[in-house]
C-alpha positions in Angstrom: 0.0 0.0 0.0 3.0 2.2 1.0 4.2 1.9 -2.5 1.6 2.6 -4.5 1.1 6.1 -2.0 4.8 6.8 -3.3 3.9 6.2 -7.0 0.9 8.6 -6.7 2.7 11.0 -5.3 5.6 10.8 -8.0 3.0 11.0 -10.7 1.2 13.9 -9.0 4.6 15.5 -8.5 5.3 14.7 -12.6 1.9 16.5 -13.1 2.3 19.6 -11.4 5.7 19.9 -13.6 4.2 19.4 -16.6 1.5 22.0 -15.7 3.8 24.6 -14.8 5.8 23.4 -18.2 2.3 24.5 -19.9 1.5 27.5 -18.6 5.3 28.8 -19.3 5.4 27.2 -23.0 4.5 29.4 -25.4 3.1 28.8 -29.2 2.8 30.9 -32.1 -0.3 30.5 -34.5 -0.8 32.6 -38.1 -2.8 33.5 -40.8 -2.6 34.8 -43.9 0.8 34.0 -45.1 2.0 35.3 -41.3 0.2 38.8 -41.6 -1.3 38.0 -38.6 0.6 36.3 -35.4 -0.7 35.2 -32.5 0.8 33.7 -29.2 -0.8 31.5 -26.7 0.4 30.0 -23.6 0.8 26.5 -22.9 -2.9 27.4 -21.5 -4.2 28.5 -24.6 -4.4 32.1 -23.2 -3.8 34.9 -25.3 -0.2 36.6 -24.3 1.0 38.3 -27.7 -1.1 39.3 -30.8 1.1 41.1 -34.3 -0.4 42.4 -37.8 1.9 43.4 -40.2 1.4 46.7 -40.9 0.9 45.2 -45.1 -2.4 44.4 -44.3 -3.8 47.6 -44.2 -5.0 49.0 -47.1 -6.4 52.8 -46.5 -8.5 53.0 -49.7 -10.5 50.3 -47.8 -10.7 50.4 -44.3 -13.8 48.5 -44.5 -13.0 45.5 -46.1 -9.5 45.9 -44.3 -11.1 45.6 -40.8 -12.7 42.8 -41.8 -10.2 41.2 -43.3 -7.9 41.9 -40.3 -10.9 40.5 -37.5 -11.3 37.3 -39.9 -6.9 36.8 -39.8 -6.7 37.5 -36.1 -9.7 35.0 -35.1 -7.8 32.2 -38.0 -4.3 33.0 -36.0 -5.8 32.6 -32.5 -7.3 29.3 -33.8 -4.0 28.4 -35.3 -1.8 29.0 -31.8 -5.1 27.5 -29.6 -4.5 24.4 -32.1 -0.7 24.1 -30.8 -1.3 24.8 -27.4 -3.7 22.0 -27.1 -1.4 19.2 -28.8 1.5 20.6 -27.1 -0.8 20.2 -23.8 -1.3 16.4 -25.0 2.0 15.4 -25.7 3.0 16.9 -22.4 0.0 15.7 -19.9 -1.1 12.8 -22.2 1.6 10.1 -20.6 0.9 11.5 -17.5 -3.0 10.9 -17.5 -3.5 8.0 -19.6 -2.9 5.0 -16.6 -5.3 7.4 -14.2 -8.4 5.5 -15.9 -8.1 2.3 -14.5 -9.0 0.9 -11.5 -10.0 4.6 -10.0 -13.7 4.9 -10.6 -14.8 7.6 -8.8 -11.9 10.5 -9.2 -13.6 13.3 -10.9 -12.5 15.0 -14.4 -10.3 11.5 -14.7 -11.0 8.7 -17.4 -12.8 6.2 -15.9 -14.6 8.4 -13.4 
């Protein structure tokens, strides 16, 4: 029994790291041929947002907002995208043996 305390505890300990790994990674998303950049945490939270200055087009500022609104939501998409497979790669070893045999355990496989 002692030994299976230790082993949750080491694999609690390995979660925590690889949280704080997350939430201190950082991944870039774009649109538009990288007119538009946008970086996420290992969260997904918003921490950095460019537009090249190319994609204005004063004759149009119109169609340029829109066009602008449309490459910042594909961007945001783009760096979410990373953000979430970086977050399985990193968590995904960690969490896949917490399904078995721990019925019960909420927000956990088998739960």
């Amino acid at each position: 029994m002692q030994e299976l305390f230790q082993q949750a505890q080491r694999m609690q300990e390995q979660l925590v790291a690889a949280q704080q790994e997350l939430a201190e990674a950082e991944v870039t998303g774009t649109a538009g041929g990288g007119l538009v950049a946008a970086t996420v945490n290992g969260q997904g939270e918003l921490t950095a947002l460019t537009i090249d200055p190319k994609t204005i087009d004063a004759d149009d500022p119109a169609d340029t907002a829109e066009t602008i609104a449309d490459l910042v939501v594909a961007a945001i998409r783009d760096a979410r995208r990373g953000a979430e497979e970086l977050a399985a790669e990193k968590m995904g070893p960690l969490t896949s043996g917490l399904g078995g045999g721990m019925p019960g355990l909420p927000g956990l496989p088998g739960a």
